[in-house]
C-alpha positions in Angstrom: 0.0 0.0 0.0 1.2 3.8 -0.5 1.0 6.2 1.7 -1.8 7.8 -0.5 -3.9 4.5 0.4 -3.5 4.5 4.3 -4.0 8.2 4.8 -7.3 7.7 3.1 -7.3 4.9 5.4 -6.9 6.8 8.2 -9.2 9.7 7.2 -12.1 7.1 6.4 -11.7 5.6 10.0 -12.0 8.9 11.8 -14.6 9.5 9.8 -17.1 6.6 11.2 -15.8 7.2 14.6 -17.1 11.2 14.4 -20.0 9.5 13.0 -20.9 7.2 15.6 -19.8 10.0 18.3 -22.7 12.7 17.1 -24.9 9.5 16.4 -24.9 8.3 20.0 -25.1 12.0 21.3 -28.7 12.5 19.0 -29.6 9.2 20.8 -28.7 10.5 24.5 -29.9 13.6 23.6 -33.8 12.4 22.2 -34.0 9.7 25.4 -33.1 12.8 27.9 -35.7 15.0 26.4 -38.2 12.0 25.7 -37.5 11.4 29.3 -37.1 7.5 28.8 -34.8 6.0 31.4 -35.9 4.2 34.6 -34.1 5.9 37.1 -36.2 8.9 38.3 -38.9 6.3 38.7 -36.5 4.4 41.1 -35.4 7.4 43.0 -38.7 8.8 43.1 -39.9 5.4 45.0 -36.4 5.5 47.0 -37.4 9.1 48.2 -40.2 8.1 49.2 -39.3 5.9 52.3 -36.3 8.0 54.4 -39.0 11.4 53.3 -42.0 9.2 56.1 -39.3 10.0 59.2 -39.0 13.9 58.7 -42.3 14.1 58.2 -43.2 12.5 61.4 -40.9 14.5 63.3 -42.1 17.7 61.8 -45.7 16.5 62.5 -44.3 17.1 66.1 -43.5 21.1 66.1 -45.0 22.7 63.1 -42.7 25.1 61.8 -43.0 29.2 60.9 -43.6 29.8 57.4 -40.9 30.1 55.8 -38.4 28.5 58.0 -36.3 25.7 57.1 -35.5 23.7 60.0 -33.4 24.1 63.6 -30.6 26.6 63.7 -27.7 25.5 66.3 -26.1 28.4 68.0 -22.6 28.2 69.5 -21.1 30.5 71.4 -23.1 33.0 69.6 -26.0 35.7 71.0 -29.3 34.8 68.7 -29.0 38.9 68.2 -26.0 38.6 66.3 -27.0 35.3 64.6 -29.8 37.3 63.2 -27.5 40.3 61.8 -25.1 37.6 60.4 -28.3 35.5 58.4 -29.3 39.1 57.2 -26.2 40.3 56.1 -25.7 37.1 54.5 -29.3 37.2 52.5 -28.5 40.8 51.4 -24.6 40.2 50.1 -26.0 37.1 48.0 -29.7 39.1 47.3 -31.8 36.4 48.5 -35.1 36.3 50.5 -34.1 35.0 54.1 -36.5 32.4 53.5 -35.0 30.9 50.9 -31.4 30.3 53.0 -30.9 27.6 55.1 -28.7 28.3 57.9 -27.9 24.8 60.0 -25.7 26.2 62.0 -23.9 29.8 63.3 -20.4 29.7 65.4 -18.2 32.1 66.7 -14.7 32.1 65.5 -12.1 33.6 67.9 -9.1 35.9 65.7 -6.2 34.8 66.0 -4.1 35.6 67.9 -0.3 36.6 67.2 
């Protein structure tokens, strides 16, 4: 063979393999707007069973409206909590509602 015959060879090969590359991503791309895999129906029914136990311990203490769980305090006066969850919500422009804080510490400078 020349080299004439294996670059056209070479060029034909690459050829199918970008072929079968944008083939398979139309087919990936159809199924995810077609919305025909099995998984979310598997994690929907997974979700499911752990979601029965916060619901059970919310039916204990409802919560404001709004609020999105407990927030832990250490070391830190719920005053200045508040100022830190506001300043917070109005550097990243969010409704304080829309935050979850889990928890707020105090962080001592250090110290030279």
């Amino acid at each position: 063979m020349s080299v004439a015959e294996y670059l056209i060879n070479s060029l034909l090969g690459i050829c199918v393999v970008f072929f079968a590359l944008i083939l398979l991503i139309g087919i990936i791309t159809i199924m995810t707007k077609l919305n025909i895999t099995d998984e979310p129906k598997k994690a929907k029914g997974a979700a499911a069973e752990p979601a029965a136990a916060p619901a059970a311990a919310a039916a204990e203490r409802p919560l404001a409206p709004g609020s999105a769980g407990d927030l832990k305090l250490y070391d830190t006066d719920p005053r200045d909590a508040a100022m830190i969850m506001a300043i917070v919500a109005d550097e990243l422009q969010k409704p304080l509602n829309e935050l979850r804080f889990i928890s707020i510490r105090e962080i001592a400078p250090e110290k030279d």
